[in-house]
C-alpha positions as CSV (number, residue, x, y, z in Angstrom):
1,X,40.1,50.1,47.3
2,X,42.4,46.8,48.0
3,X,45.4,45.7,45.8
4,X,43.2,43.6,43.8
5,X,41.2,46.5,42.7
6,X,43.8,48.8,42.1
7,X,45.4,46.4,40.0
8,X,42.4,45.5,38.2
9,X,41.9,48.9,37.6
10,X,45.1,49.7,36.4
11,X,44.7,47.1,34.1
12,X,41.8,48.3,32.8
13,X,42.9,51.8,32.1
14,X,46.2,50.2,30.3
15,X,44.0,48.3,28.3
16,X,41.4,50.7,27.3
17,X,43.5,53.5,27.1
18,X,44.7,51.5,23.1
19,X,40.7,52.8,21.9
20,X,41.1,56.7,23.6
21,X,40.6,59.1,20.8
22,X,40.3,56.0,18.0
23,X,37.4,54.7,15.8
24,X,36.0,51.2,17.7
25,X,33.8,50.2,14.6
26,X,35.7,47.1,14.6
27,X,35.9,46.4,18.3
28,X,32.2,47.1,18.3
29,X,31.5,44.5,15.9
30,X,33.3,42.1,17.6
31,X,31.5,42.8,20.9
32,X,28.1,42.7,19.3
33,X,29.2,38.5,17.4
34,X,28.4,38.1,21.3
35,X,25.2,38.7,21.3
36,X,22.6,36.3,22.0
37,X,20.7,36.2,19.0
38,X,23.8,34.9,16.9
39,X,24.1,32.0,19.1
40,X,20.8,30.9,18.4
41,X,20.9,31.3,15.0
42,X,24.2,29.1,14.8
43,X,22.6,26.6,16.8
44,X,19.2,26.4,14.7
45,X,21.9,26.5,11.6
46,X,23.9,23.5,12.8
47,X,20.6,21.6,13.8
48,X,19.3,21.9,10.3
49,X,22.7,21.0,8.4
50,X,24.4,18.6,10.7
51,X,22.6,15.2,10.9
52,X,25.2,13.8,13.5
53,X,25.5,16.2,16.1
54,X,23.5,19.3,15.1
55,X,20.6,18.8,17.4
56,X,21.7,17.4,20.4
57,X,24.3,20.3,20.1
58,X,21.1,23.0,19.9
59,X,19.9,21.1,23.0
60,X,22.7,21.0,25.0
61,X,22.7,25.0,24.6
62,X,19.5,26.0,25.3
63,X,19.8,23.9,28.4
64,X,23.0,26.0,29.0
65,X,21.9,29.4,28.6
66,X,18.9,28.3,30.5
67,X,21.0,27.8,33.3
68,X,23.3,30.4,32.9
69,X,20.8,33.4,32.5
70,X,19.6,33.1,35.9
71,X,22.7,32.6,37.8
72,X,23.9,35.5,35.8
73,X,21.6,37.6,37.1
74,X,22.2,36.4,40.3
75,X,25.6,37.2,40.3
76,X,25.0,40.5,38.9
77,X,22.8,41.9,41.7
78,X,24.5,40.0,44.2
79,X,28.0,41.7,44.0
80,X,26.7,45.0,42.6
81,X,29.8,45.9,40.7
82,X,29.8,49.0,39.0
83,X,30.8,49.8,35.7
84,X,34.0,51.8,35.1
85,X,32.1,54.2,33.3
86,X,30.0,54.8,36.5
87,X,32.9,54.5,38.9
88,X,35.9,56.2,37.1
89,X,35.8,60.4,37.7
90,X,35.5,62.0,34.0
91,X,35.6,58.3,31.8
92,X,33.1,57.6,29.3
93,X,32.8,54.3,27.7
94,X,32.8,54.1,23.8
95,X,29.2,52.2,23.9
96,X,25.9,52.1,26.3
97,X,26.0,49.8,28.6
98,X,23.0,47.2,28.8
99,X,23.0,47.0,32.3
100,X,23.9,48.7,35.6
101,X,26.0,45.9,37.2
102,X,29.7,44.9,35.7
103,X,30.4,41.5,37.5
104,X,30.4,38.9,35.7
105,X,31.0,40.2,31.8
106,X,27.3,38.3,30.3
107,X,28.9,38.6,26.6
108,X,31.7,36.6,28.1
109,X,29.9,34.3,29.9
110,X,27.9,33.5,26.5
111,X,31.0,33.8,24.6
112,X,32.9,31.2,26.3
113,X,29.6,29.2,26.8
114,X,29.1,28.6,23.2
115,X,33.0,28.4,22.6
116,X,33.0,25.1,25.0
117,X,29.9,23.6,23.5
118,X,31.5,24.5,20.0
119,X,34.7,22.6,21.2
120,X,33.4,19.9,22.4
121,X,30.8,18.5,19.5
122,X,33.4,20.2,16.8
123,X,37.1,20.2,18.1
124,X,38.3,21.0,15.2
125,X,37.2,24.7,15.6
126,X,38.0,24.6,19.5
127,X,41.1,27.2,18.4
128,X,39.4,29.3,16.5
129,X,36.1,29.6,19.5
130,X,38.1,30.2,21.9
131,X,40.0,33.1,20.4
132,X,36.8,34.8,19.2
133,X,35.4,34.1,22.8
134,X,38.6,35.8,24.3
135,X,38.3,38.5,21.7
136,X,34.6,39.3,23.0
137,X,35.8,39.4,26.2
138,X,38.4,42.3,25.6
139,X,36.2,43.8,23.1
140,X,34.0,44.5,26.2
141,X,36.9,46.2,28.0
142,X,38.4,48.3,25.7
143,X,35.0,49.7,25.0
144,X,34.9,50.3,28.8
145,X,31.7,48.5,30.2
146,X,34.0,45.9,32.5
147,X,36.9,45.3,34.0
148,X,39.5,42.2,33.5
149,X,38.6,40.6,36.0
150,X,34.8,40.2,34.9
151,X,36.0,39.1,31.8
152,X,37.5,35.7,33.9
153,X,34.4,36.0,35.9
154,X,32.4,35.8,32.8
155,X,34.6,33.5,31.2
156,X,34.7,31.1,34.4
157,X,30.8,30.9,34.4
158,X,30.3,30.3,31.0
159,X,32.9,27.3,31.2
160,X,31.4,25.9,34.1
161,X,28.0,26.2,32.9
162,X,28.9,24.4,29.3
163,X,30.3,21.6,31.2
164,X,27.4,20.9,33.7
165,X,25.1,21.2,30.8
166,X,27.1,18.6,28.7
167,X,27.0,16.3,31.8
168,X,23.1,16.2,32.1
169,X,23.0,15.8,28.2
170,X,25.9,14.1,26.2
């Protein structure tokens, strides 16, 4: 393993090791607010009750996550990361993960997709997205489905996607 991964790795044990031996109800929670289905139901939401920017704000994310879905999966089997749980000798993760593959984080990559879009068409909740974005992302690592660095991975991708979608859009 090179420097990078040990450090990553080291990282990752630091920060999961604050959930070893504790209840992750919460953490869980907070993981699962980063699940697709939320995001669509925020953007139908927002299309219905916001005459000014609801809809183009639904369009510009299903464009998005249109575009990121497939270059996540891409990425995925491309570098073939495995999950800590798979890699690390005697770890188990406190949840299931939904895939083999660890690189990039998808719930990051969605969370910081929808944080953008929610930034940009309502900057006055920019602060408050982009902690809950960050939150998803180390929700996914102390539950021990990913390492740091595919949290900026994820976080990385869904940024760049949100801004390529806004540029073919807005």
């Amino acid at each position: 393993m090179n420097a990078f991964g040990r450090a990553d790795t080291h990282i990752f044990r630091w920060i999961f090791g604050v959930t070893a031996g504790r209840d992750c109800r919460i953490i869980k929670y907070i993981s699962k607010s980063g699940d697709g289905h939320v995001y669509l139901l925020l953007g139908v939401l927002l299309c219905a009750f916001d005459p000014k920017d609801g809809a183009i704000f639904l369009y510009t994310s299903l464009l998005a996550y249109a575009l990121e879905l497939p270059i996540y999966v891409v990425l995925k089997k491309l570098f073939k990361r495995q999950r800590p749980c798979d890699l690390i000798y005697n770890f188990r993760s406190h949840i299931t993960p939904s895939d083999k593959f660890s690189l990039p984080s998808g719930h990051t990559a969605a969370a910081f997709l929808m944080a953008s879009l929610l930034a940009h068409f309502y900057p006055s909740v920019a602060i408050l997205v982009y902690i809950w974005a960050s939150l998803i992302g180390l929700s996914r690592v102390m539950l021990g489905v990913h390492y740091p660095s595919d949290i900026v991975a994820g976080a990385f991708l869904g940024i760049i996607i949100s801004m390529l979608s806004l540029s073919i859009l807005v």
